[in-house]
C-alpha positions as CSV (number, residue, x, y, z in Angstrom):
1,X,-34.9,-83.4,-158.4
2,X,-35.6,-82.4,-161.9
3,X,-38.4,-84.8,-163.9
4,X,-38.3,-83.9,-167.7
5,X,-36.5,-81.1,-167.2
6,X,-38.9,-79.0,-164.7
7,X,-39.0,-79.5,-160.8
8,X,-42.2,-81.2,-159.5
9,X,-44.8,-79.2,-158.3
10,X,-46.4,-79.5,-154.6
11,X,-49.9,-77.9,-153.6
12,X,-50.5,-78.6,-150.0
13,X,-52.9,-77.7,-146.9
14,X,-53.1,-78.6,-143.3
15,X,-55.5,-81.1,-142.4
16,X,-58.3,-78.9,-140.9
17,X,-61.4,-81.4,-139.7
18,X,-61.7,-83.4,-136.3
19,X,-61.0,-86.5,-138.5
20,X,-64.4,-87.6,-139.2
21,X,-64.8,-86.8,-142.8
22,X,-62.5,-87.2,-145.6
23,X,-60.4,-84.0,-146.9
24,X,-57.3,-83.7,-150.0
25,X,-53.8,-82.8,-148.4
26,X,-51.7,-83.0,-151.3
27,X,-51.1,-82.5,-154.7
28,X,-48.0,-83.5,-156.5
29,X,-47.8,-82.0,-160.5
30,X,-44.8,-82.7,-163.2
31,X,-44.6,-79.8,-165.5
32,X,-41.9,-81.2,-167.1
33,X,-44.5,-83.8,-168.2
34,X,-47.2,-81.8,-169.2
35,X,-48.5,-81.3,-165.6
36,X,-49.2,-84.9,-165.0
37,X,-51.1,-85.3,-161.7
38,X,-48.5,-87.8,-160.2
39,X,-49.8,-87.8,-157.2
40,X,-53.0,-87.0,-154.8
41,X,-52.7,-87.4,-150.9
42,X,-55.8,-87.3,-148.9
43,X,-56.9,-87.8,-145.3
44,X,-59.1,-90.8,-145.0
45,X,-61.0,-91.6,-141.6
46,X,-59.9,-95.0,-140.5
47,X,-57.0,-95.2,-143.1
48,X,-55.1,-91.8,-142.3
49,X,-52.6,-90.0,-145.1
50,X,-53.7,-92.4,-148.2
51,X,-52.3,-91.6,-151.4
52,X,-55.4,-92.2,-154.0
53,X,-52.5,-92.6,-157.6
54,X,-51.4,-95.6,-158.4
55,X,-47.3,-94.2,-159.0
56,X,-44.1,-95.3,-158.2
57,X,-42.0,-93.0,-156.2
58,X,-40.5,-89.5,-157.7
59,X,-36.9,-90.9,-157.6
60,X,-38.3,-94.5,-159.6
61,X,-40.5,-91.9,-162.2
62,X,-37.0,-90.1,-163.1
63,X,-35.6,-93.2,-163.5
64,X,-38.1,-94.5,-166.1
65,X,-38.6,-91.0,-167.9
66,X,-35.7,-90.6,-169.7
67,X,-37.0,-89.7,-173.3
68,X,-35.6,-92.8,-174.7
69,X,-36.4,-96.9,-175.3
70,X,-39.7,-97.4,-173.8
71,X,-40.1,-93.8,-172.5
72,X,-39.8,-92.4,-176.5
73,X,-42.4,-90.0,-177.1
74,X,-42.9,-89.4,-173.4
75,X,-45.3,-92.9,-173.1
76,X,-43.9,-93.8,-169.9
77,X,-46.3,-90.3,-168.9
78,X,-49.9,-92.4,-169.5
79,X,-48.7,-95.9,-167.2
80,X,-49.0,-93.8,-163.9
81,X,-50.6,-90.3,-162.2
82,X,-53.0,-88.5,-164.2
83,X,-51.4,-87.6,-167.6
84,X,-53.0,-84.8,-169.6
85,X,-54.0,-85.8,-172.9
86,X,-53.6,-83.6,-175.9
87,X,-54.8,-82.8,-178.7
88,X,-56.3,-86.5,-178.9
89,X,-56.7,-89.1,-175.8
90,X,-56.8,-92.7,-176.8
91,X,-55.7,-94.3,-180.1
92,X,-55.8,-92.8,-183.5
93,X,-55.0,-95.8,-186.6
94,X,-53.7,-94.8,-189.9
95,X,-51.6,-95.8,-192.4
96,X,-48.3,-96.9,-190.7
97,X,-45.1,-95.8,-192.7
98,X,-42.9,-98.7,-193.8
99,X,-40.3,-97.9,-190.3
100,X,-43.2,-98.3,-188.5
101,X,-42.8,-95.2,-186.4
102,X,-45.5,-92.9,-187.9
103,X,-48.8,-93.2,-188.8
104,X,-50.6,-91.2,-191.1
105,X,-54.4,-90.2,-190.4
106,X,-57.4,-88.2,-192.5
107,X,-58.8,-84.6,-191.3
108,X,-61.3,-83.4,-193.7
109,X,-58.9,-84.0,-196.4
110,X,-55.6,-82.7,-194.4
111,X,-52.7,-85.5,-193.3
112,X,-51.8,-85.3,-189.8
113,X,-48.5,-87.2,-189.2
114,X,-48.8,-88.9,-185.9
115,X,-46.1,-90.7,-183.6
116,X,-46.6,-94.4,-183.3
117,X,-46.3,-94.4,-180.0
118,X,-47.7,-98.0,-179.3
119,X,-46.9,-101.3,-181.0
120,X,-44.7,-99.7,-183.6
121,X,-42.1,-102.7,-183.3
122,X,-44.6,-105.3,-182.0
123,X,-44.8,-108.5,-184.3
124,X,-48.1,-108.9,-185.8
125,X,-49.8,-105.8,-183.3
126,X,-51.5,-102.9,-185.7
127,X,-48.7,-99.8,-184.5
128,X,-51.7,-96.8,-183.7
129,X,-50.9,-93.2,-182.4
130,X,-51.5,-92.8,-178.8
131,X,-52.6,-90.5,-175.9
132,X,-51.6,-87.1,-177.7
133,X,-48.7,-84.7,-177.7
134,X,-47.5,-83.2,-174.7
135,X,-46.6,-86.0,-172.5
136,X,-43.1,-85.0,-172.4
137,X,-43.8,-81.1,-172.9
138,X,-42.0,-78.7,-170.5
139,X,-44.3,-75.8,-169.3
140,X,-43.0,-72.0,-170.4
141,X,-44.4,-71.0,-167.3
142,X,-44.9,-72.5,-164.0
143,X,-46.9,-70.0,-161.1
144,X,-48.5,-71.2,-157.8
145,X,-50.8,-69.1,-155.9
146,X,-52.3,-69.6,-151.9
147,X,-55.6,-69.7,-151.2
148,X,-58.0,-69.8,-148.4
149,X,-57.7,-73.4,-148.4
150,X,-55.2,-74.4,-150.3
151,X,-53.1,-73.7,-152.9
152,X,-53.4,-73.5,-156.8
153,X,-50.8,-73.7,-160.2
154,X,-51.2,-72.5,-163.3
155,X,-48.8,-73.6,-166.3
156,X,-48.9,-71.9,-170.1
157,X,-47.8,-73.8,-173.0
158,X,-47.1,-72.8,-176.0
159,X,-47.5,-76.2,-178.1
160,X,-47.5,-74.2,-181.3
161,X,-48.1,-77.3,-183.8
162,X,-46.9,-80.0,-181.7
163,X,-43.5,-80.4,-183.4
164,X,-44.6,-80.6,-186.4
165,X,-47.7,-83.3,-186.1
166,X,-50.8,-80.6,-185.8
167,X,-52.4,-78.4,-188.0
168,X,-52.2,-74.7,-186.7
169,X,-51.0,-73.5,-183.6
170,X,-51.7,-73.6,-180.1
171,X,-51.8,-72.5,-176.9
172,X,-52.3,-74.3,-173.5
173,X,-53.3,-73.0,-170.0
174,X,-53.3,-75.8,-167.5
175,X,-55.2,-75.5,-164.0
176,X,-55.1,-77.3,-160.7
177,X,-56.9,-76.2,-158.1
178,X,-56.5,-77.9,-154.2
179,X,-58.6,-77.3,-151.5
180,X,-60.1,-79.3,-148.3
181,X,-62.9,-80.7,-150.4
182,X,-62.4,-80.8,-154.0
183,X,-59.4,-80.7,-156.5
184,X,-60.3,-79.4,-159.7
185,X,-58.3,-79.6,-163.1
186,X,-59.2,-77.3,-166.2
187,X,-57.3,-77.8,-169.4
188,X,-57.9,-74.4,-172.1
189,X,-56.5,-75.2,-175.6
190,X,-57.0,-71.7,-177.8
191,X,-55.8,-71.9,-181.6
192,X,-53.4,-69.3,-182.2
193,X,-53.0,-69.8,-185.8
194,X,-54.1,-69.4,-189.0
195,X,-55.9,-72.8,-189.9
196,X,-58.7,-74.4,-188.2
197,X,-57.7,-77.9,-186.2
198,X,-59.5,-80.7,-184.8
199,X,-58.9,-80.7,-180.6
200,X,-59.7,-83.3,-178.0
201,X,-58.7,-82.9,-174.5
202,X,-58.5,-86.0,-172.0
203,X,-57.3,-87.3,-168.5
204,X,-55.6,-90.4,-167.4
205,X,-55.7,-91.0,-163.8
206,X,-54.9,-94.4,-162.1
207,X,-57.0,-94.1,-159.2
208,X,-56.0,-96.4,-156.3
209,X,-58.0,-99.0,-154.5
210,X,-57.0,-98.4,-150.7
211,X,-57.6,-102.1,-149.9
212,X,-56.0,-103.5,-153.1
213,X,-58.9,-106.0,-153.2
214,X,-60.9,-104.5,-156.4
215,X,-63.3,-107.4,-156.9
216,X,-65.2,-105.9,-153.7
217,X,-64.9,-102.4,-154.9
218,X,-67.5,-100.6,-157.0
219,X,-67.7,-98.6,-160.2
220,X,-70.6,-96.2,-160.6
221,X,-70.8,-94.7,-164.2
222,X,-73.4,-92.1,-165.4
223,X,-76.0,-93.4,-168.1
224,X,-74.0,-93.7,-171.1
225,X,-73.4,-96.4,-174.0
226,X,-70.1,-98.9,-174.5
227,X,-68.4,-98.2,-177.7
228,X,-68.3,-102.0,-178.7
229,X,-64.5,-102.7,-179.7
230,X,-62.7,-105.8,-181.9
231,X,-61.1,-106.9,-178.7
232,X,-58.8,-106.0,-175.2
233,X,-55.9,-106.3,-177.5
234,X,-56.2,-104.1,-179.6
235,X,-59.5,-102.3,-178.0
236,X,-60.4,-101.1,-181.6
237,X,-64.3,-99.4,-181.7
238,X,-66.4,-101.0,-184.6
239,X,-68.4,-98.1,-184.8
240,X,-71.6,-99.8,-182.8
241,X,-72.6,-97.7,-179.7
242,X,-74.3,-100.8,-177.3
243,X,-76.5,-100.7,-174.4
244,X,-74.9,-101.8,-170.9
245,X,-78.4,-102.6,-169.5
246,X,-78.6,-106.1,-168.1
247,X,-74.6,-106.4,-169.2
248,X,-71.8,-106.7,-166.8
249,X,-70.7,-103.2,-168.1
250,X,-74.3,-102.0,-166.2
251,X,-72.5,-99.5,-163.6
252,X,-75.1,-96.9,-164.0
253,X,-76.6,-97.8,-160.5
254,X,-76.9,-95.1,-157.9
255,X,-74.6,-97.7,-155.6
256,X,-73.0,-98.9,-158.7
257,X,-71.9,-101.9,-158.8
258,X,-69.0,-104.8,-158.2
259,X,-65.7,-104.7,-159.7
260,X,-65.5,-108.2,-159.6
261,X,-63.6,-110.1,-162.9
262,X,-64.7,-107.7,-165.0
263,X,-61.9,-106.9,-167.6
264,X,-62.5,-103.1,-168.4
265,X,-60.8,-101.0,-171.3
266,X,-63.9,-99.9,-172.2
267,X,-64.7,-96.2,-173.6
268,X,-68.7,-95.2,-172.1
269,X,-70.1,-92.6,-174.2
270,X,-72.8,-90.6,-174.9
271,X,-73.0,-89.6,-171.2
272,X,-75.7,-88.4,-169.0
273,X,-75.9,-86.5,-166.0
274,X,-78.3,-88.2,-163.4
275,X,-80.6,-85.9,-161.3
276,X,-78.3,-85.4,-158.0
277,X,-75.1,-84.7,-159.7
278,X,-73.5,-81.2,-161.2
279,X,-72.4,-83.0,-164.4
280,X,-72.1,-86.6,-165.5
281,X,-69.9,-88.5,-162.3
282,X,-68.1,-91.4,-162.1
283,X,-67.3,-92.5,-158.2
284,X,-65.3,-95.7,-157.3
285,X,-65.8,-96.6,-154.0
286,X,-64.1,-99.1,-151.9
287,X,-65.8,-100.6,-149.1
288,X,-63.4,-102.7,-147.3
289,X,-61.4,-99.5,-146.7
290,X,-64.5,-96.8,-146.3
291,X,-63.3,-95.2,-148.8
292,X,-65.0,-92.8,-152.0
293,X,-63.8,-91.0,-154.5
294,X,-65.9,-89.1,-157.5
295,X,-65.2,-87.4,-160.6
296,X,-67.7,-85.1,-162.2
297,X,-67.0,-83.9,-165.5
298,X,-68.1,-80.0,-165.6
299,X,-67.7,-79.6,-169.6
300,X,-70.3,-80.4,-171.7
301,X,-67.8,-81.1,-174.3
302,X,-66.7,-84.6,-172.4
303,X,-68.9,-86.8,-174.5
304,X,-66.3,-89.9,-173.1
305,X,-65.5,-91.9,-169.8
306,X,-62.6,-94.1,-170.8
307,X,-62.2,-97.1,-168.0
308,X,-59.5,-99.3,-167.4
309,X,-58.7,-101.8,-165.2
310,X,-57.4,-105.5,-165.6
311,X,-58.7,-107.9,-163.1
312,X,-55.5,-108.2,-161.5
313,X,-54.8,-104.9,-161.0
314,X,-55.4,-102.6,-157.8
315,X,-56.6,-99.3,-160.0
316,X,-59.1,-98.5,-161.7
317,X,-58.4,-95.6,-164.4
318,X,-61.0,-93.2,-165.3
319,X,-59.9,-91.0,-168.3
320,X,-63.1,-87.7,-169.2
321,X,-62.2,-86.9,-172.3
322,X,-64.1,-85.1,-175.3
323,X,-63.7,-87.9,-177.9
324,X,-64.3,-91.5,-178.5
325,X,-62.1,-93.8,-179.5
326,X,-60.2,-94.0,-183.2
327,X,-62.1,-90.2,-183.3
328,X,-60.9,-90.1,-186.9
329,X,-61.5,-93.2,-188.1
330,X,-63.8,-94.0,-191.0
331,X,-65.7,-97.2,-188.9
332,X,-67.5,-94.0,-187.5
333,X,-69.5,-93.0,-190.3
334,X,-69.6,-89.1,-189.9
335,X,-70.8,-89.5,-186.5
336,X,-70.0,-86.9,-184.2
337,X,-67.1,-88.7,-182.1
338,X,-66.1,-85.8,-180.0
339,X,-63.6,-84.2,-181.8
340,X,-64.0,-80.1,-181.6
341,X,-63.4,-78.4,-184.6
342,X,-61.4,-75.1,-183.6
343,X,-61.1,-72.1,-185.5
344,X,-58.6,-69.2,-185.6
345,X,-59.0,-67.6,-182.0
346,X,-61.5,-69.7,-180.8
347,X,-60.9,-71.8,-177.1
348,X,-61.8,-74.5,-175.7
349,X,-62.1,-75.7,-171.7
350,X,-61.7,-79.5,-170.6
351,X,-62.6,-79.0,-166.5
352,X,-63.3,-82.2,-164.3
353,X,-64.0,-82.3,-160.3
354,X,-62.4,-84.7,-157.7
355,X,-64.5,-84.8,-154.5
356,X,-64.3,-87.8,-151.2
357,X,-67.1,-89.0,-149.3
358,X,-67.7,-91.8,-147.2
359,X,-69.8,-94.8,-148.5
360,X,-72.8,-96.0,-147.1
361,X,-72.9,-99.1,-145.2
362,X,-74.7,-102.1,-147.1
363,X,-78.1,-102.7,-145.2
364,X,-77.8,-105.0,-142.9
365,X,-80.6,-108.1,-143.9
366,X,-79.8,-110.1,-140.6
367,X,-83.4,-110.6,-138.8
């Protein structure tokens, strides 16, 4: 089977444990969609082979990636898996041309002309650029490698200036690495070029809630700030960076706390490591199904945890990324919103961590 293109990609390792602690199996990539990480399958005490991405089968993603109707621009790619997100995650608004397909945004005085990717036929909806560039690029080159435990795949890409959208030219290496405990993901964007260009690097993955009940499951964020936004329609920033103490965005507790109602598409920013962790983490835990999962973003350039996750929905998607939201937009101010500049020959590395564990019980209070 052939998904953009490009065959999928499986890492895999035998389960090696006596089935008492949790350890990754699987790996499932699409480099004919920019490496999205369709699909993760883990061993789960209690729960057995659990896949942990909310995504349809292989044979129903063919089906809906066809490069056409509501798959134009490759946005099918960001409603399932883990899409990689370049040069920009999240929206970027403009000026919209009078077809309503492009929008037009500001770079320290340079144009960039953008895909209108979202809303761009949608009565009385503001039609915004989303989620980047490559989420129908095919990889030039495609090599797996074993390991001690495991297996890994590197892709190159040469995005030169994204069809025509960017500024200079560029170069991708994408990285996934499997083993027993940890699956890590490293994203490299170098400007080849001539010109400097802005760069932002992000992740989408829909990560699963065993149980499907989410308003028992809990969300654990690193200290950070909410980006206030206009509303969960459009989920426009205003520029105001808000507290989340004493808020029901207030995840920052060591247990975290209940999913509940809460509607989330919320972007928490301006994050901070806490003591015991190796970079800011965000872990999702489900209870009912004694089940963890936690992401620890390794690159000081991720300044972003977008979350997302209706009330209705059994996922809760947890997109590191470098930027905030609208990065270029002018309700900002000329504050730093994440955005790297990158010069001729410079790099820069987007690298995020997946690790299991097993919650902790709750105490038990009965006398």
């Amino acid at each position: 089977m052939l998904i953009g293109g490009q065959a999928p990609v499986v890492l895999n390792r035998l389960q090696t444990g006596d089935g008492n602690l949790p350890e990754f199996l699987s790996a499932t990539i699409l480099p004919g969609r920019g490496m999205n990480l369709f699909q993760i399958e883990a061993y789960i005490p209690g729960l057995g082979v659990t896949r942990l991405l909310a995504s349809p089968t292989l044979e129903e993603a063919s089906r809906r990636m066809t490069g056409t109707g509501n798959d134009a621009n490759g946005s099918q790619s960001f409603l399932f898996g883990g899409a990689f997100l370049v040069p920009y995650p999240g929206r970027i608004r403009g000026k919209v041309s009078a077809d309503g397909n492009t929008v037009l945004a500001d770079w320290h005085g340079h144009t960039l002309s953008l895909p209108a990717n979202l809303n761009a036929h949608t009565p009385g909806k503001e039609a915004v650029a989303m989620h980047g560039l490559i989420l129908q690029a095919r990889m030039n080159t495609v090599q797996t490698s074993p390991l001690a435990d495991g297996e890994a795949v590197k892709a190159l890409y040469h995005a030169g200036d994204f069809g025509g959208h960017w500024l200079s030219q560029t170069d991708l290496a994408i990285s996934i690495v499997l083993t027993g405990q940890a699956i890590d993901a490293i994203v490299t964007a170098t400007n080849v070029g001539k010109e400097p260009e802005p760069m932002s690097i992000g992740w989408h993955p829909y990560f699963a809630i065993p149980s499907g009940d989410r308003p028992q499951a809990t969300l654990r964020l690193p200290p950070s700030r909410r980006a206030e936004i206009d509303n969960y329609q459009n989920v426009f920033p205003t520029g105001k960076m808000l507290s989340v103490t004493g808020t029901p965005y207030d995840f920052t507790r060591r247990e975290g706390a209940p999913l509940g109602k809460t509607y989330l598409d919320d972007s928490f920013a301006d994050l901070h490591a806490n003591i015991f962790d190796l970079g800011p983490s965000a872990e999702l835990r489900d209870p009912a199904s004694g089940y963890g999962l936690r992401l620890t973003a390794l690159s000081p350039r991720i300044k972003a945890f977008q979350v997302y996750s209706p009330p209705d929905s059994k996922f809760v998607a947890i997109e590191p990324q470098f930027n905030y939201g609208d990065p270029l937009g002018k309700e900002w101010k000329g504050q730093d919103t994440g955005m790297v500049t990158l010069n001729p020959g410079e790099s820069v590395t987007w690298k995020v961590r997946l690790e299991l564990f097993i919650p902790a019980a709750p105490p038990n209070n009965t006398l």
